[in-house]
C-alpha positions as CSV (number, residue, x, y, z in Angstrom):
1,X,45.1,-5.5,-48.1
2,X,43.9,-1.9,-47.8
3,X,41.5,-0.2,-49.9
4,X,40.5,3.3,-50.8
5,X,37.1,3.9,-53.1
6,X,34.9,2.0,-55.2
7,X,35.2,-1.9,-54.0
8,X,32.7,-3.0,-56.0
9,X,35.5,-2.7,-59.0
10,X,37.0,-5.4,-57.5
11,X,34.5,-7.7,-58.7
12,X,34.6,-6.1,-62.1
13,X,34.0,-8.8,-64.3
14,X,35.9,-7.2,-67.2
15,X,39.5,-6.2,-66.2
16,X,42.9,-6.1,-68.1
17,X,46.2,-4.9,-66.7
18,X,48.6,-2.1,-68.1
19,X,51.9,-1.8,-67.5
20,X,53.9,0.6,-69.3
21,X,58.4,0.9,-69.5
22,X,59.7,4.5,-68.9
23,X,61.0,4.0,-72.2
24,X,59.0,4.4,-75.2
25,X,58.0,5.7,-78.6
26,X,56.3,8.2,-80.2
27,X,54.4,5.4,-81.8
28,X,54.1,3.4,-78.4
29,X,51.7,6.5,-77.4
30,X,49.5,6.6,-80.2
31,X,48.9,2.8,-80.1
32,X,48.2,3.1,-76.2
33,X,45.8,6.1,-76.8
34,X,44.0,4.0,-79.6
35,X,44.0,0.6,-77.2
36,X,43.1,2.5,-74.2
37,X,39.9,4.1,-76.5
38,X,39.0,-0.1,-77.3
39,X,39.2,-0.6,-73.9
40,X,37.0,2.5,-73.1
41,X,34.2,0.9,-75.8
42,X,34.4,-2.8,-74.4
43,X,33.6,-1.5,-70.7
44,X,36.8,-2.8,-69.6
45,X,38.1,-2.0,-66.2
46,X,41.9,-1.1,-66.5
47,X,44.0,-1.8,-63.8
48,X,48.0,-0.6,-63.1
49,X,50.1,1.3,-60.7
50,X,50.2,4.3,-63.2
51,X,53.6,5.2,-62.3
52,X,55.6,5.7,-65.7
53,X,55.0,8.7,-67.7
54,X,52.6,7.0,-70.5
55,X,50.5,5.0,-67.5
56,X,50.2,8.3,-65.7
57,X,48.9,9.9,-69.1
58,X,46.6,6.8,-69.8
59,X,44.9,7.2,-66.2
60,X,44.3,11.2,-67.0
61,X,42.5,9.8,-70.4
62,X,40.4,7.3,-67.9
63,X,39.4,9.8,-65.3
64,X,38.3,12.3,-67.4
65,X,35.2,10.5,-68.0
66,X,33.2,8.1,-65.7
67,X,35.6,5.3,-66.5
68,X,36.2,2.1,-64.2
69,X,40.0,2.0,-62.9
70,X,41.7,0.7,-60.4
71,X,44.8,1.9,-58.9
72,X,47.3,-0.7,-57.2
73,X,49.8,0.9,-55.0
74,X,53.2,-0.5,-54.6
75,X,53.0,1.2,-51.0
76,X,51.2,1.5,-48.5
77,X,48.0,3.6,-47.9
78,X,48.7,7.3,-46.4
């Protein structure tokens, strides 16, 4: 396994998964936003690939604060 970053996320006590289809609803987003604002309160670490269109818009809502996330490549590190 390689790594890039923060590794001390990995032992995050608080993480949940998101995976989201390139298919979705208007509604799909605004329930997303508002879960990914829980998540945000709870201190939850959120972890996905963040390659469909609503995961790549969740991880710009995570990153524009201090916020834990961790990315999991389904490639290989550059």
């Amino acid at each position: 396994m390689q790594t890039l970053g923060n590794i001390d996320l990995l032992e995050h006590g608080n993480k949940i998964g998101f995976l989201a289809s390139r298919k979705y609803t208007a509604a799909a987003v605004l329930n997303s936003f508002d879960w990914a604002l829980a998540q945000k309160k709870l201190g939850k670490c959120i972890v996905s690939g963040f390659h469909s269109p609503l995961e790549q818009n969740i991880i710009k809502f995570f990153l524009n604060g201090d916020y834990p996330v961790i990315v999991v490549l389904s490639r290989s590190l550059y």
